[in-house]
C-alpha positions in Angstrom: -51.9 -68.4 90.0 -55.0 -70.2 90.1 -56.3 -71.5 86.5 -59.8 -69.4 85.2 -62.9 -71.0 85.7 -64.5 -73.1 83.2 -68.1 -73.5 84.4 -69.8 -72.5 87.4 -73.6 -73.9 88.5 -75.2 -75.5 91.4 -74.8 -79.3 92.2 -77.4 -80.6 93.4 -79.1 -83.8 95.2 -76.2 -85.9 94.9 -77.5 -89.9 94.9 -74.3 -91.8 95.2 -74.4 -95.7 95.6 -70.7 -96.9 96.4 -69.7 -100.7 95.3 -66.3 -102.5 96.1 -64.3 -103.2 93.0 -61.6 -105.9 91.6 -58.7 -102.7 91.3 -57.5 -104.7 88.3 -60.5 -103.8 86.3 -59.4 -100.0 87.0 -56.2 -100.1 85.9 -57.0 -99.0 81.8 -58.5 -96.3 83.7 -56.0 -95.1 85.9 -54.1 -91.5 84.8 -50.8 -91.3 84.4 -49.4 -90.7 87.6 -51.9 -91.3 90.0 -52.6 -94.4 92.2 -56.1 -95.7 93.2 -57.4 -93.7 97.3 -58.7 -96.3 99.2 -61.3 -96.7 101.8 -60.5 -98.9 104.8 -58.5 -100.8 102.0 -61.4 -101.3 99.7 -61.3 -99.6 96.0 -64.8 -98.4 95.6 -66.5 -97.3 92.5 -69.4 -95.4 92.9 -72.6 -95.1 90.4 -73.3 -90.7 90.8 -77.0 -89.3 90.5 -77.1 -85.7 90.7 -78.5 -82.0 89.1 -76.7 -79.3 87.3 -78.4 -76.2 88.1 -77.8 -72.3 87.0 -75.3 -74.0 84.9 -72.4 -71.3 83.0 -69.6 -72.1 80.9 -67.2 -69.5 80.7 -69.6 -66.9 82.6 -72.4 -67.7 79.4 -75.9 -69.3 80.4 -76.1 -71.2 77.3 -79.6 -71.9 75.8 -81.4 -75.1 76.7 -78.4 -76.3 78.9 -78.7 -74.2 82.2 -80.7 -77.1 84.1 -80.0 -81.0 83.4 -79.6 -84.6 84.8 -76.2 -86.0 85.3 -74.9 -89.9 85.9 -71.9 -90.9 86.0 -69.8 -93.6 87.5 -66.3 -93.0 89.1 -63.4 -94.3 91.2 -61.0 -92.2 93.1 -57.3 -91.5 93.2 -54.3 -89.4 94.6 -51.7 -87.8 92.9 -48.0 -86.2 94.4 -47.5 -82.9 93.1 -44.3 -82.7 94.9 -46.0 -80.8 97.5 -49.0 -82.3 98.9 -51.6 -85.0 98.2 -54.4 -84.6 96.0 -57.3 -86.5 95.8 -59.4 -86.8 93.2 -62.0 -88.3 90.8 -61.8 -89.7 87.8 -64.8 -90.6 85.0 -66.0 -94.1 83.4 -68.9 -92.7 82.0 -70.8 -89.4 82.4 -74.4 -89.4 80.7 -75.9 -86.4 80.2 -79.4 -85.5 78.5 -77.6 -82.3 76.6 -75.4 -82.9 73.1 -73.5 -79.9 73.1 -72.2 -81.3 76.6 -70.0 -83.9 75.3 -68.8 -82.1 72.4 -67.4 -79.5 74.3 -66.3 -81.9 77.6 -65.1 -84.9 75.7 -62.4 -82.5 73.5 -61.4 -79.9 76.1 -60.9 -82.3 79.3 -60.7 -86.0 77.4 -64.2 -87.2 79.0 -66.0 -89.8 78.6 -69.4 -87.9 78.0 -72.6 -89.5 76.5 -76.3 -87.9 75.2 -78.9 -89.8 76.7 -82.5 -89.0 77.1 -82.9 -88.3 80.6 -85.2 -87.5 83.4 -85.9 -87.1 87.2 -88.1 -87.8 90.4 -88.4 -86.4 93.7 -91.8 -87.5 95.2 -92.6 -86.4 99.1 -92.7 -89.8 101.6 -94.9 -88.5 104.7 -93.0 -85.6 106.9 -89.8 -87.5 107.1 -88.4 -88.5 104.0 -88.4 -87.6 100.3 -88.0 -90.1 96.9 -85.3 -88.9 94.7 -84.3 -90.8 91.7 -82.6 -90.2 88.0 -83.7 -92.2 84.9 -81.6 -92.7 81.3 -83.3 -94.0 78.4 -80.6 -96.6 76.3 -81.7 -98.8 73.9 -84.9 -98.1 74.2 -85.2 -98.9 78.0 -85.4 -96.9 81.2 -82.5 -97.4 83.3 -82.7 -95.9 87.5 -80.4 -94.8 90.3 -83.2 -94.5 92.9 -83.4 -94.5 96.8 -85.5 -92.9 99.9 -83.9 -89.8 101.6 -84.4 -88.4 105.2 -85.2 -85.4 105.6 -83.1 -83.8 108.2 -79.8 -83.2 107.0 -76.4 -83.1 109.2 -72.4 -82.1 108.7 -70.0 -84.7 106.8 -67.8 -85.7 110.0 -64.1 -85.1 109.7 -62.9 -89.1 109.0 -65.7 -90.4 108.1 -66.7 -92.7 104.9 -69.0 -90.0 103.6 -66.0 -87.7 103.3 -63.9 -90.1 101.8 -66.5 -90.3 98.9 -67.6 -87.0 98.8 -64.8 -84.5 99.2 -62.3 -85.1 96.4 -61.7 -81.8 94.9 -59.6 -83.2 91.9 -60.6 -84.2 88.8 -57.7 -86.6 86.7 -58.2 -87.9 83.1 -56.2 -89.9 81.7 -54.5 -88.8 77.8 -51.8 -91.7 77.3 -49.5 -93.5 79.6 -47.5 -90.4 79.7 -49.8 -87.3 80.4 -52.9 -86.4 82.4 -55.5 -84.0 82.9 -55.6 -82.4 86.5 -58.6 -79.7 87.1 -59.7 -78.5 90.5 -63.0 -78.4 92.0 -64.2 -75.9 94.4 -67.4 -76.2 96.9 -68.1 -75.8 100.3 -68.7 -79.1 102.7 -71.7 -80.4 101.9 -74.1 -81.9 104.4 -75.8 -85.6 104.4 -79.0 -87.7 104.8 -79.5 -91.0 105.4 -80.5 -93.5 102.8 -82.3 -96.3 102.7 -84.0 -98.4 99.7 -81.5 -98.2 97.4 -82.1 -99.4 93.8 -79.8 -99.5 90.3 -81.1 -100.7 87.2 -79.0 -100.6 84.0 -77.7 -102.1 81.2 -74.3 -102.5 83.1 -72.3 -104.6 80.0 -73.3 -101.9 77.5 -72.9 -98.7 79.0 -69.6 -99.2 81.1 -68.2 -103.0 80.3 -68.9 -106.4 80.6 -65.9 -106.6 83.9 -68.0 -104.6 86.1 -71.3 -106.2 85.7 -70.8 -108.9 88.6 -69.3 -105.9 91.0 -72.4 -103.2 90.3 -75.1 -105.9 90.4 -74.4 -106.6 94.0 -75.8 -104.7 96.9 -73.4 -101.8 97.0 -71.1 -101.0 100.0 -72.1 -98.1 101.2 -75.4 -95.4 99.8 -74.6 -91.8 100.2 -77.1 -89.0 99.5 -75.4 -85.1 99.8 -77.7 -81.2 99.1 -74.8 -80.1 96.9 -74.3 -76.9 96.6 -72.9 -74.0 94.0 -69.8 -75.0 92.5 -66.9 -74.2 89.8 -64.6 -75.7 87.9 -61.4 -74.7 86.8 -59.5 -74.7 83.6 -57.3 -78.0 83.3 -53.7 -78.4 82.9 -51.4 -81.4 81.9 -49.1 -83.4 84.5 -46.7 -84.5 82.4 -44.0 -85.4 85.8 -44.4 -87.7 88.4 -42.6 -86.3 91.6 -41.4 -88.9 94.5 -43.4 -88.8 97.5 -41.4 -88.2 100.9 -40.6 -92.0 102.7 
């Protein structure tokens, strides 16, 4: 039976800017029982700009925490649940402009949430493209995942590098070398625009750790821009086994 949902909102304008990563630097990362999904061979990381919308937890619109900025950064992996693969996501760093969020989050599902003033642009370019960017205030500075968005919007195509980054509908957190947190995201197929311009500025040492600055101050790989759409979250459970894959 399928766990109860945990929160339900809309995901929104999803600003994604993908960089190649050393896998090594992962590894302290890594759940119990997963291995790293790669693209083409690469191990990609990728720095997450998006809005919570209409947000519920537990079916209760909350006071002051219904609409909000998220970014994150995250890598993606696969786990064998003696059945099928499952690919997923799992969470460096979420920031957050809402306290309550990391209270809850952080204890219930072993995040790695963090308050941060926060703030968001979307400025019309002519007919054809739109400005979208999300801001985080840290020691005293504004920090910006940025970029310019087309308009016209079009399917994710079945094999294609925009899938691979977008449609992971697991979520993994590692709890020891032992256990792991597994929850399962739901969501239609979302559609895609192109992106040009991008731009990241951020206190990269500080706010994730000194072994991915020389990776995330590079161009990245690949820039990804999605409309989101209304989503929910399910209720996590352990893995506490690790069943063989078939040869």
């Amino acid at each position: 039976m399928a766990k109860r949902r945990f929160l339900t909102a809309q995901w929104r304008n999803w600003l994604m800017l993908n960089y190649e990563v050393d896998p090594a630097i992962l590894k302290p990362h890594l759940p119990a029982f997963t291995e790293l999904d790669l693209w083409n061979g690469k191990v990609l990381v990728s720095m997450v700009g998006f809005m919570f919308l209409d947000t519920r937890v537990m079916g209760i619109k909350w006071p002051f925490h219904i609409n909000f900025e998220e970014v994150n950064l995250r890598f993606y992996v696969r786990y064998f649940d003696g059945k099928e693969w499952k690919r997923g996501a799992v969470f460096i760093s979420e920031l957050v402009p809402k306290h309550i969020i990391p209270v809850i989050a952080n204890n219930l599902y072993n995040e790695h949430y963090k308050a941060l003033p926060m703030r968001h642009n979307i400025v019309p370019i002519g007919n054809d493209h739109t400005y979208y960017d999300y801001q985080w205030k840290f020691k005293g500075r504004w920090n910006k995942l940025g970029a310019t968005i087309s308009n016209v919007f079009t399917d994710i195509q079945l094999g294609s590098a925009e899938e691979f980054i977008f449609e992971h509908y697991w979520g993994y957190n590692r709890m020891d070398d032992s256990k792991a947190l597994e929850y399962a995201v739901e969501h239609v197929s979302w559609q895609v625009a192109v992106v040009k311009d991008p731009v990241f500025e951020g206190d990269i040492a500080a706010l994730y750790g000194a072994e991915f600055e020389p990776f995330l101050k590079r161009q990245p790989y690949s820039a990804f821009f999605a409309n989101g759409s209304e989503v929910a979250v399910r209720i996590a459970g352990k893995i506490e086994t690790a069943p063989i894959p078939p040869v």
